[in-house]
C-alpha positions in Angstrom: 0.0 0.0 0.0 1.1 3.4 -1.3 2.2 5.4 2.3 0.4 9.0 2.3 3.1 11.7 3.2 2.5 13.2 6.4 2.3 17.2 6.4 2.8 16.9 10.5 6.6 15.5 9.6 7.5 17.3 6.7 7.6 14.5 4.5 8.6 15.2 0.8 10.3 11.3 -0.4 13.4 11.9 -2.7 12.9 9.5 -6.2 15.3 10.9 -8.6 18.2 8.3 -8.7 20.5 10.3 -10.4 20.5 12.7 -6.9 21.0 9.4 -4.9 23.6 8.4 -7.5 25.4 12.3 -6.5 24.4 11.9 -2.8 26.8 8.8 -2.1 29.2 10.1 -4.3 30.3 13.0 -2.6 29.8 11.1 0.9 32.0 7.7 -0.2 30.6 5.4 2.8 33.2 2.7 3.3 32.2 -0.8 4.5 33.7 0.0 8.5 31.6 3.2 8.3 29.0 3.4 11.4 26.3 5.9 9.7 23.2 7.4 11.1 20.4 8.3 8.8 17.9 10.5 10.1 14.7 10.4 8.3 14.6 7.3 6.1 11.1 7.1 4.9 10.7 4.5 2.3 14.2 4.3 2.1 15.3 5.8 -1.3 19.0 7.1 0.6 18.6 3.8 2.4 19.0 1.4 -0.4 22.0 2.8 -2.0 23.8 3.5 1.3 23.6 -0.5 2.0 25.1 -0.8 -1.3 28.4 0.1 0.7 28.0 -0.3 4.4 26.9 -4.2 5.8 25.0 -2.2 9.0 22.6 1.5 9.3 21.3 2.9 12.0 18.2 4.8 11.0 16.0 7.8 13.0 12.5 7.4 12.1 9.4 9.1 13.8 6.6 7.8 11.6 5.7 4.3 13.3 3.9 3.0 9.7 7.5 3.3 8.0 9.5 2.2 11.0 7.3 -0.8 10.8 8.0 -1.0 7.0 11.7 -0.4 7.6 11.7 -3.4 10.8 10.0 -5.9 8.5 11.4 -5.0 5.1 14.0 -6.2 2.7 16.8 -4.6 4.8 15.5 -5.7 7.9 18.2 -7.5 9.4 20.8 -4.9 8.3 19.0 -2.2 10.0 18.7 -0.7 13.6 15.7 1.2 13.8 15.2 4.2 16.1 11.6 4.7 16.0 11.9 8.3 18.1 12.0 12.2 17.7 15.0 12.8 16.3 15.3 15.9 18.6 15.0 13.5 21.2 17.4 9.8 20.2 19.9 9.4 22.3 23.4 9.4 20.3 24.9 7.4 23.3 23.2 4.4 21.8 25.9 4.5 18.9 29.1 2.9 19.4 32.3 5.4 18.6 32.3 7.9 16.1 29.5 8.2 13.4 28.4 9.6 10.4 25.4 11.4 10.0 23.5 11.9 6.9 19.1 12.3 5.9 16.9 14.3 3.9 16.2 16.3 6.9 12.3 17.7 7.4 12.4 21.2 6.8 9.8 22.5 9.0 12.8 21.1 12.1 16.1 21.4 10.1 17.7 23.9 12.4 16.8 23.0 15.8 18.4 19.0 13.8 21.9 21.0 13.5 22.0 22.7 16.9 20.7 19.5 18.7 23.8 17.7 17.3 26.1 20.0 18.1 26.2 18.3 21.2 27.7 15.5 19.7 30.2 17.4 17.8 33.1 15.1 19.5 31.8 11.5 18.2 30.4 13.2 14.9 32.7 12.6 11.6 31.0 14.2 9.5 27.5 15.6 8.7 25.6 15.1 5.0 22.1 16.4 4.7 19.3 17.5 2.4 18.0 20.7 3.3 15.5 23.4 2.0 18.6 26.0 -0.5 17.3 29.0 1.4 18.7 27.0 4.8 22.1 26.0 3.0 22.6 29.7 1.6 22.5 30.8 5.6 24.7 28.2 6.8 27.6 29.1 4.4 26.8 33.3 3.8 29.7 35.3 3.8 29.9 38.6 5.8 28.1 41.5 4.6 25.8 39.4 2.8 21.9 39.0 3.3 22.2 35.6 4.2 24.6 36.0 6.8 22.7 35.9 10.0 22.9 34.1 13.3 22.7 30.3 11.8 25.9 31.8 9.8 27.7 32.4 12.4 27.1 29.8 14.5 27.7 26.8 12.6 30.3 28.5 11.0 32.2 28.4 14.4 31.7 24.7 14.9 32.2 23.4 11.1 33.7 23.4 8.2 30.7 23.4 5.4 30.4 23.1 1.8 26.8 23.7 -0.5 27.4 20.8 -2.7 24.3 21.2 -5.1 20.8 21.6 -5.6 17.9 19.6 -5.7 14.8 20.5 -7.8 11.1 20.2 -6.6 10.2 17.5 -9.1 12.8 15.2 -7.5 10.8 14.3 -5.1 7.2 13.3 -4.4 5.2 15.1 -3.2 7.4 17.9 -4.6 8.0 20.6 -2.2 7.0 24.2 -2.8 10.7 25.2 -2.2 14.6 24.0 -4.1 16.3 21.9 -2.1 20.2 21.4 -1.8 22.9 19.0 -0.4 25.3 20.3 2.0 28.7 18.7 3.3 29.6 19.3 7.2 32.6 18.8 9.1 33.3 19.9 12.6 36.1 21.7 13.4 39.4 19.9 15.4 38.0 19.2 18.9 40.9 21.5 20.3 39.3 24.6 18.5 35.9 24.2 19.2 36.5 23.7 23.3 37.7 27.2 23.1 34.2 28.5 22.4 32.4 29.6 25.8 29.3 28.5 24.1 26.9 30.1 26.1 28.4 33.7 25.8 28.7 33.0 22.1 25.2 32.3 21.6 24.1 34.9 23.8 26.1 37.8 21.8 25.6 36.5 18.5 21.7 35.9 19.4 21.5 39.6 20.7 23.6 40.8 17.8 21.1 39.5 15.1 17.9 40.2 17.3 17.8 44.0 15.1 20.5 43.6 12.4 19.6 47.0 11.4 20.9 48.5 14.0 24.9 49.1 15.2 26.0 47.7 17.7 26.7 49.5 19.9 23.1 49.6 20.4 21.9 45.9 20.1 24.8 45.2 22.3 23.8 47.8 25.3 23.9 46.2 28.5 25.4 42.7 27.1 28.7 43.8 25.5 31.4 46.5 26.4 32.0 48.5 23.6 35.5 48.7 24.4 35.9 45.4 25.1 34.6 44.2 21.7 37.1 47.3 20.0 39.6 44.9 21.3 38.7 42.4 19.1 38.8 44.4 16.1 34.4 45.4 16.5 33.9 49.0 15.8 30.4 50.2 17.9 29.0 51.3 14.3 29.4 48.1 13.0 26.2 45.9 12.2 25.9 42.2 12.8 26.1 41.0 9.2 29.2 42.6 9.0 31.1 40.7 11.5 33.0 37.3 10.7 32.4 33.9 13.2 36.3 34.1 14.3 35.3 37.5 15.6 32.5 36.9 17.4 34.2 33.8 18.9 37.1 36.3 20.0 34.9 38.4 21.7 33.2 35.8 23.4 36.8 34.5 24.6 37.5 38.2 26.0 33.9 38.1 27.6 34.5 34.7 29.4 37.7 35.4 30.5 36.7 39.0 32.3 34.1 36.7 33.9 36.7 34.8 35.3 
């Protein structure tokens, strides 16, 4: 029986081979890989990624196609994590892991900051995404794109927009492009220099009126002269400002703390 996509999980399946075909090429899953797959649906990235790997862990909320998934072809090369992704617990993966899924769009970037958590035990990240969402994550200063999810991500990985996906790939085709993007975090050393909590906090309060200079979005959260240190002038807006100098500032922040 025909499954009916589900508006509730953002369900748009992914049929065009050729993207699948593109999809594993730029990931090259070897055989001792331990890969993740977060939203398999009926199991279009599923298929080809068993082509390589003897073993997949799969995330899937919708209980008809984890059913499918338990009792399917693949059955007894698959774990199935019938749960929230926002909510599966990465300690039930052994070691490192690769991540990869055509992520719902509707929950995309609460998916990246959720496994930023995991940043330690994560290889490397390879997802579908709505474009508009891959535009943000790899905007350059100074651009309109560059805003908060910029910045943030940008701190934590290394990212690359591999290509785009048209509507009719998939069915039922979304009202929006789609695009692959290519994620790796940063060396472990680097990223435990990031007081995460005053980074997010001044990069959130930066963006929260982009329009507006700093030195005015930043009242009461940052000294102006500290964030002069860094290289911040007060007129400066926050689509003008790189990650590495936002994560500066945090640094000089977290250490006066101290």
């Amino acid at each position: 029986m025909k499954h009916q996509a589900r508006k509730r999980f953002g369900q748009h399946f992914l049929t065009d081979q050729s993207i699948l075909d593109q999809f594993i090429g730029h990931l090259r899953p070897r055989p001792d890989d331990t890969v993740v797959e977060i939203g398999p649906g009926l199991g279009a990235l599923t298929g080809v990624l068993l082509r390589a790997l003897p073993h997949l862990h799969v995330v899937e909320i919708d209980r008809d196609l984890a059913k499918r998934l338990r009792e399917g072809q693949w059955a007894k090369r698959l774990t199935v994590h019938e749960t929230d992704v926002l909510e599966f617990d990465y300690a039930a993966i052994e070691g490192r892991f690769r991540v990869v899924g055509n992520l719902p769009y509707n929950i995309s970037s609460p998916i990246l900051f959720a496994l930023l958590n995991h940043a330690d035990r994560v290889i490397d990240q390879q997802f579908m995404l709505q474009k508009e969402v891959i535009d943000r994550m790899v905007a350059e200063p100074k651009t309109s794109d560059y805003g908060r999810l910029s910045v943030m991500l940008q701190a934590y990985y290394h990212m690359e927009h591999l290509f785009d996906v048209p509507p009719e790939c998939f069915d039922p085709p979304p009202r929006v492009m789609s695009a692959i993007v290519h994620m790796e975090p940063k060396p472990a050393a680097d990223r435990a220099l990031i007081p995460h909590a005053v980074f997010a906090r001044i990069v959130s309060a930066a963006f929260s009126q982009r329009r507006k200079m700093l030195r005015n979005t930043w009242d009461g959260v940052v000294p102006m002269a500290l964030a002069e240190e860094v290289g911040i002038a007060p007129t400066a807006r926050a689509e003008e400002i790189s990650s590495d100098r936002y994560v500066a500032l945090a640094q000089k922040l977290a250490e006066q703390a101290n």
